[in-house]
N, C-alpha and C positions, 0 to 999 in steps of 0.2 A: 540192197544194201547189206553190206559183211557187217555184223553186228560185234566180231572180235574184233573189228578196228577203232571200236566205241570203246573209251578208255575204263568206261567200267565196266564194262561185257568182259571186258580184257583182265581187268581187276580179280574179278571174281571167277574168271575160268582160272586164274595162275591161283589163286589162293585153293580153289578145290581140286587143284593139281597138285600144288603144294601140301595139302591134307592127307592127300593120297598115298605121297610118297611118306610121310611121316607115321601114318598106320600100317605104310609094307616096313620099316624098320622097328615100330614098336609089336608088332606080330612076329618079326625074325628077333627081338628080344625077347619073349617069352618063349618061342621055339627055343631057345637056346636056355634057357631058366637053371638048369639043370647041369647044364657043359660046365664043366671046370676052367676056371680062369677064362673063362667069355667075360668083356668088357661091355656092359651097357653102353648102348648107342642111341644116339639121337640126331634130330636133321639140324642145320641154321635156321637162325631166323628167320620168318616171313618176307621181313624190311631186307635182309642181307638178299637173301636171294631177289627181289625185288630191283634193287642196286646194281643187278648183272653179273656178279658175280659167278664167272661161268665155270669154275675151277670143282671138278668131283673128282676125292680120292677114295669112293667106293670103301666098301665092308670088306674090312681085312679079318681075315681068320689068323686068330695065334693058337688053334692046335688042331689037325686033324680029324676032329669028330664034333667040330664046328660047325651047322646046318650052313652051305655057303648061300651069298645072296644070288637071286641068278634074273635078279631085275637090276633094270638102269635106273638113273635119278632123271631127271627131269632139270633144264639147263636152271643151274642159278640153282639149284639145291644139293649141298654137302651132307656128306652123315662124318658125322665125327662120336670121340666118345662123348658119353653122357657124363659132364662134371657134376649134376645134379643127382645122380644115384642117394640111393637112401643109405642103403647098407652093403656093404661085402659081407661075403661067405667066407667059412675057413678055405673051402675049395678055391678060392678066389674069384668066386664070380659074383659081380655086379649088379646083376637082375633081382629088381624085386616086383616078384608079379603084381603085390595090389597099388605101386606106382604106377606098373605100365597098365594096367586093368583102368586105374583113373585115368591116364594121359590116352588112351584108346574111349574112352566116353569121350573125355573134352571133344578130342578129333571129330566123333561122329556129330554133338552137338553143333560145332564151328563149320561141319560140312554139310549138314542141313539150313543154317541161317546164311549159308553163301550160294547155296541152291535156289533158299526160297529171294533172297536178294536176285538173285539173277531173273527168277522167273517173275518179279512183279517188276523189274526194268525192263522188260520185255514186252508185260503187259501195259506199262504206261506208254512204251514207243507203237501198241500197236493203236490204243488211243489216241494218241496224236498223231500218227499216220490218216487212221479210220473215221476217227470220230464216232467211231462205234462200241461199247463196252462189253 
């Protein structure tokens, strides 16, 4: 039995995909912390991309000494800009490291409780296969 075909096996592999991809774009915003007139970026929501939502317009660089991204998104997740930014800079850039330092904790929190969720539906399916614990 494929256990991705089990909607919650399925749930939680998109969700620690979707994690994944939100910590390569908060990691390309702190690379970038320093670039002038760099926009803080962020992914959709979990729910949107969940919705099908197949549509990625990728990390666009507006100046040349912009770290470029050189990973792909994952179907059903956008990176857009961060409307939630704290502050600008005079230089005009967006990034503030101890926003993306907390949204990089959350990540790693919500990617261990989607882990250990996986791995205890796992253990109740091999119980009730087994009967053995």
């Amino acid at each position: 039995m494929k256990l991705g075909g089990m909607s919650f096996f399925q749930l939680a592999s998109d969700r620690m995909t979707w994690l994944g991809a939100r910590q390569t774009v908060i990691s390309e915003n702190i690379a970038n912390a320093d670039t002038p007139n760099y926009k803080a970026r962020e992914v959709n929501d979990f729910a949107e991309a969940l919705e099908g939502q197949r549509s990625f317009n990728g990390l666009s660089t507006t100046d040349s000494q912009h770290i470029r991204n050189t990973t792909t998104a994952p179907d059903g997740v956008r990176i857009e800009r961060d409307e939630t930014a704290w502050e600008g800079s005079l230089d005009g850039n967006t990034v503030s490291v101890e926003q993306q330092t907390i949204k990089a904790a959350e990540v790693a929190g919500n990617y261990r409780l989607a882990a250990e969720l996986y791995r205890k539906g796992n253990s109740l399916l091999t119980i009730a296969v087994t009967g053995i614990r």
